[in-house]
C-alpha positions as CSV (number, residue, x, y, z in Angstrom):
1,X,-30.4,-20.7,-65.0
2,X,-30.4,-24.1,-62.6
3,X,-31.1,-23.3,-58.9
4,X,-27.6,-24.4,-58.4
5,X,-26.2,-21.5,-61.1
6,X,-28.5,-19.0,-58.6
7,X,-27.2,-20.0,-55.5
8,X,-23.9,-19.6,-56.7
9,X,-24.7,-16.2,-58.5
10,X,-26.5,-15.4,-54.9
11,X,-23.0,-16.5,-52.6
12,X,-21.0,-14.6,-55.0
13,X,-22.8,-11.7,-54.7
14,X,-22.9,-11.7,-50.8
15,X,-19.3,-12.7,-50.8
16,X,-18.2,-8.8,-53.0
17,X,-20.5,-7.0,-50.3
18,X,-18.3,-8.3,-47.7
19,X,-15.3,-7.8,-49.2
20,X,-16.2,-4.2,-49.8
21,X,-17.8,-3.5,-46.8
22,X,-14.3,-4.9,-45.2
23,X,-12.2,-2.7,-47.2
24,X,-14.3,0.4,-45.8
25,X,-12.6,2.6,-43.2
26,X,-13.6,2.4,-39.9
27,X,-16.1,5.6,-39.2
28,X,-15.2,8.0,-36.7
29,X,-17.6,6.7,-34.0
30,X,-16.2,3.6,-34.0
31,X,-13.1,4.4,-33.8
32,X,-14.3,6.6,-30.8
33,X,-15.0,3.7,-29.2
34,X,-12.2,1.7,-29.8
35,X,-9.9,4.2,-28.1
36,X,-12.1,5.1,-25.2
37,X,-12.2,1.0,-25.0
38,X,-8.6,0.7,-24.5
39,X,-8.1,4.2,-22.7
40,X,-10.3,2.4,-20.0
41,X,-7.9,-0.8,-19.7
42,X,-4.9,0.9,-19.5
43,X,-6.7,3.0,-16.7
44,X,-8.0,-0.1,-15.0
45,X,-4.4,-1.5,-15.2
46,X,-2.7,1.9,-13.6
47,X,-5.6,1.4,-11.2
48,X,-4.9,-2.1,-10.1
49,X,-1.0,-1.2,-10.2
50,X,-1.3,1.7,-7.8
51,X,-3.9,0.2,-5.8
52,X,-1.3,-3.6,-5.1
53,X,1.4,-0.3,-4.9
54,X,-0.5,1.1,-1.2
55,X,-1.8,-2.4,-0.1
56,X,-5.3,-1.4,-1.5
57,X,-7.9,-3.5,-2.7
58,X,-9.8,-2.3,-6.5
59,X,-12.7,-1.3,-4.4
60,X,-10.7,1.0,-1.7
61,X,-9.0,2.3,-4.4
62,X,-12.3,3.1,-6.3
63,X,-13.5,5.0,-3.1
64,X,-10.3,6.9,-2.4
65,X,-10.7,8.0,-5.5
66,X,-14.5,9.4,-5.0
67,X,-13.2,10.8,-1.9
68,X,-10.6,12.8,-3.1
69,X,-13.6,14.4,-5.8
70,X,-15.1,15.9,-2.7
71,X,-14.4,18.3,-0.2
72,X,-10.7,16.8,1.0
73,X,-9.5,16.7,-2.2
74,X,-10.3,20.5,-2.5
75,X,-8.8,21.1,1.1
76,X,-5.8,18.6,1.3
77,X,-4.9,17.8,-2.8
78,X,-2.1,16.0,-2.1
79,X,-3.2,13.4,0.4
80,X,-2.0,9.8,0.1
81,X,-4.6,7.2,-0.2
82,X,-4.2,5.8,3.4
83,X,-4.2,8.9,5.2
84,X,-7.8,10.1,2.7
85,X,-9.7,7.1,3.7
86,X,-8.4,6.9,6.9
87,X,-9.6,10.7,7.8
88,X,-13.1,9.5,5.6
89,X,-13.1,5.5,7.4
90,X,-16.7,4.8,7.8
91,X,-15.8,2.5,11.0
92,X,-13.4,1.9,13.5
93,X,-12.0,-1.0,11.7
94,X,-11.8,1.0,8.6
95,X,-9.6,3.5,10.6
96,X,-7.2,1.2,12.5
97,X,-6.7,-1.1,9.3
98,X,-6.0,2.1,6.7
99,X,-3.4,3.2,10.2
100,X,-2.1,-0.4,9.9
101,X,-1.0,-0.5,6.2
102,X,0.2,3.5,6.6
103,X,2.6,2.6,9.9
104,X,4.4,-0.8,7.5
105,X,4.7,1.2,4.5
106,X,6.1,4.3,6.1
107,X,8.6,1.7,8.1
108,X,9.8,0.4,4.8
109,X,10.1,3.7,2.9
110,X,12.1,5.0,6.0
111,X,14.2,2.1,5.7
112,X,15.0,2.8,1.8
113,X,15.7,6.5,2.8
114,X,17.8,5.7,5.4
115,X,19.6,3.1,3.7
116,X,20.0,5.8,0.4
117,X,20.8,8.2,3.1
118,X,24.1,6.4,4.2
119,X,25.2,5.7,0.3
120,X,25.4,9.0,0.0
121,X,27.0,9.6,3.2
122,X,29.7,7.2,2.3
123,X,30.1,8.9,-1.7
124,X,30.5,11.8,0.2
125,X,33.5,10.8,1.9
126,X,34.8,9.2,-1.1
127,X,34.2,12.1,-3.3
128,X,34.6,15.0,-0.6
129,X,36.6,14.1,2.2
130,X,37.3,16.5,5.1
131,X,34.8,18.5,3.4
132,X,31.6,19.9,5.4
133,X,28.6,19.7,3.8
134,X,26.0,22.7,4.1
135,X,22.8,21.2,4.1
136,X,23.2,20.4,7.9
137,X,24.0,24.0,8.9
138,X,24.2,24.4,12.7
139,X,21.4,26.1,14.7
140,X,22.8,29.0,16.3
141,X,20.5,29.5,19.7
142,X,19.3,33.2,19.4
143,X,17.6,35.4,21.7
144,X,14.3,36.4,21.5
145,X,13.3,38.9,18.8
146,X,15.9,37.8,16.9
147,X,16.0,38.7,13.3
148,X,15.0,35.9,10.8
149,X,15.7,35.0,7.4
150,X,12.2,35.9,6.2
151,X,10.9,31.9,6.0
152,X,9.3,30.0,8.1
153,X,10.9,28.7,10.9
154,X,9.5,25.2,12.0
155,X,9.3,23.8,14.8
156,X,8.3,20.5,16.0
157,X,9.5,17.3,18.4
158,X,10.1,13.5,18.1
159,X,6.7,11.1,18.4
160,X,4.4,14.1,17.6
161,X,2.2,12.5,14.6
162,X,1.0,16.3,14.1
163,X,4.5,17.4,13.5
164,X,4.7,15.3,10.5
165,X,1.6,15.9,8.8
166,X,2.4,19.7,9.5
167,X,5.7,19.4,8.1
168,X,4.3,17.2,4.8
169,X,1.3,19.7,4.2
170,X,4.0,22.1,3.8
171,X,6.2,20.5,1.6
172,X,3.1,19.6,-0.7
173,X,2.7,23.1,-0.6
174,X,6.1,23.4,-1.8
175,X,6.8,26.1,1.1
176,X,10.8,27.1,1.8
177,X,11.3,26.8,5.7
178,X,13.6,25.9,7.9
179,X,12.7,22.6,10.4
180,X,14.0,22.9,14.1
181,X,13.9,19.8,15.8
182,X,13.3,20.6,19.6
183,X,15.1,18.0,22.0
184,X,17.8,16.7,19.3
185,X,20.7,17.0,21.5
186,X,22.6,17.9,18.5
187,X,22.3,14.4,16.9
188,X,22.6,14.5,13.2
189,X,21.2,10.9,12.5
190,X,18.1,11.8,14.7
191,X,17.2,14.7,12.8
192,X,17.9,12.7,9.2
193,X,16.1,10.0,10.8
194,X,12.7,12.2,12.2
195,X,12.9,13.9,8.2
196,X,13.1,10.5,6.9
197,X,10.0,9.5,8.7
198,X,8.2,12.8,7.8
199,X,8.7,12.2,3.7
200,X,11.1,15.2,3.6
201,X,12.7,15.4,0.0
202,X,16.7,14.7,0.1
203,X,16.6,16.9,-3.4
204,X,14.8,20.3,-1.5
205,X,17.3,19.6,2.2
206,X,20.4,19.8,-0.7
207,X,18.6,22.4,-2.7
208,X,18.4,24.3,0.5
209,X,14.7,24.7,-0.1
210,X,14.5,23.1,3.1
211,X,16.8,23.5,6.0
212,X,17.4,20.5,8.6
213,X,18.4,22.4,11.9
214,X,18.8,21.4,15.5
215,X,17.1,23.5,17.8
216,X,19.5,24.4,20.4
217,X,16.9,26.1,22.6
218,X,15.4,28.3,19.7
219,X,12.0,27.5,20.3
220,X,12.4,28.4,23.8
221,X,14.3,31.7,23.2
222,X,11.0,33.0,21.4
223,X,8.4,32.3,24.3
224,X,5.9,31.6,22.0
225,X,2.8,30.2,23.4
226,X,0.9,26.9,22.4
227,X,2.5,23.3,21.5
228,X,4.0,21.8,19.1
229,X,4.1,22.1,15.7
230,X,5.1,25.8,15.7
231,X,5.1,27.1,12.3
232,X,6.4,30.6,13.3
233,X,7.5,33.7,11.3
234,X,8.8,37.1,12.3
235,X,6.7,39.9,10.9
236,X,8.2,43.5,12.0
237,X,10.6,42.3,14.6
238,X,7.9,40.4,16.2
239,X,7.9,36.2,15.8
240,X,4.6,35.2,15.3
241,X,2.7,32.1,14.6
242,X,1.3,31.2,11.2
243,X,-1.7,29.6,9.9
């Protein structure tokens, strides 16, 4: 045999091995691989979406998520990125720019709320007209001791940034209670507006999981001490505060 007929022999020979190790399933463990491989781009991609999502950069995002593995995730699950590495900023700057991004992307999601708001308003009217709605029931001013309706009765007041975390950690919660807005003056669109603001859900306020109510001197009527948010309940004829 030439040394041209054994190079041949030799190519043809290499050339079956590859063909069979080609036609070879892939093993488990690479397979393994494969998936984790793409698992961890469409993770990165989900990453990057809701990062551009909360005006977040792919490292803030990276240490919200860290953050929420510790303690505040165990105390507050349900915190949104901003308000997580605002309460963990490791400077000033930190703080004021996380408060920056949170005060513009609240401002537009109020907008959208309030602009779905009056839609349904209007298909109200078109649908329903001279009909009164009941998730707006009026606030009938009680006396003191009053009997409740065995939820919490809420409390709270316009410009009080305590109000509305109060009010969302409750929600998250997914708590029933009924929200008093102290100092309404019995304007609807100022207590749609202040629940707008707050995140309340349109679906729980018409589920009647949530009430919208204006005060109408409740919160005085109960003498309660302390300020506002008052996240009150009456236990044995007695209104107390909660927790």
């Amino acid at each position: 045999m030439t040394r041209f007929q054994v190079s041949l022999c030799i190519i043809a020979v290499l050339a079956a091995a590859a063909l069979t190790a080609s036609a070879q399933p892939v093993s488990t463990a690479d397979a393994r691989t494969a998936n984790s491989q793409a698992q961890a781009s469409i993770n990165a991609a989900l990453d990057a979406s809701q990062a551009r999502d909360w005006g977040l950069r792919a490292e803030e995002w990276t240490r919200y998520r860290q953050v929420m593995r510790g303690p505040l995730g165990i105390y507050s699950p349900n915190l949104d990125p901003l308000t997580a590495l605002g309460i963990e900023a490791r400077s000033d700057e930190e703080r004021r720019r996380y408060a920056e991004l949170q005060v513009r992307i609240e401002a537009q999601r109020v907008e959208k709320l309030l602009t779905y708001q009056r839609a349904y308003d209007a298909a109200w009217q078109r649908l329903f007209p001279g009909q009164r709605r009941v998730n707006m029931p009026d606030a009938k001013a009680p006396i003191a001791g009053n009997t409740g309706s065995g939820r919490l009765a809420v409390f709270v007041k316009a410009d009080c940034a305590p109000c509305t975390q109060r009010v969302r950690q409750l929600q998250a919660t997914g708590t029933a209670f009924d929200l008093y807005l102290v100092g309404s003056r019995q304007d609807d669109a100022q207590i749609r507006q202040w629940a707008a603001h707050a995140g309340v859900d349109p679906a729980k306020v018409r589920a009647r999981a949530i009430t919208l109510n204006h005060d109408a001197g409740r919160w005085l009527s109960l003498g309660l001490p302390g300020e506002l948010p008052a996240v009150v309940r009456e236990v044995n004829g007695q209104w107390q505060r909660q927790q």
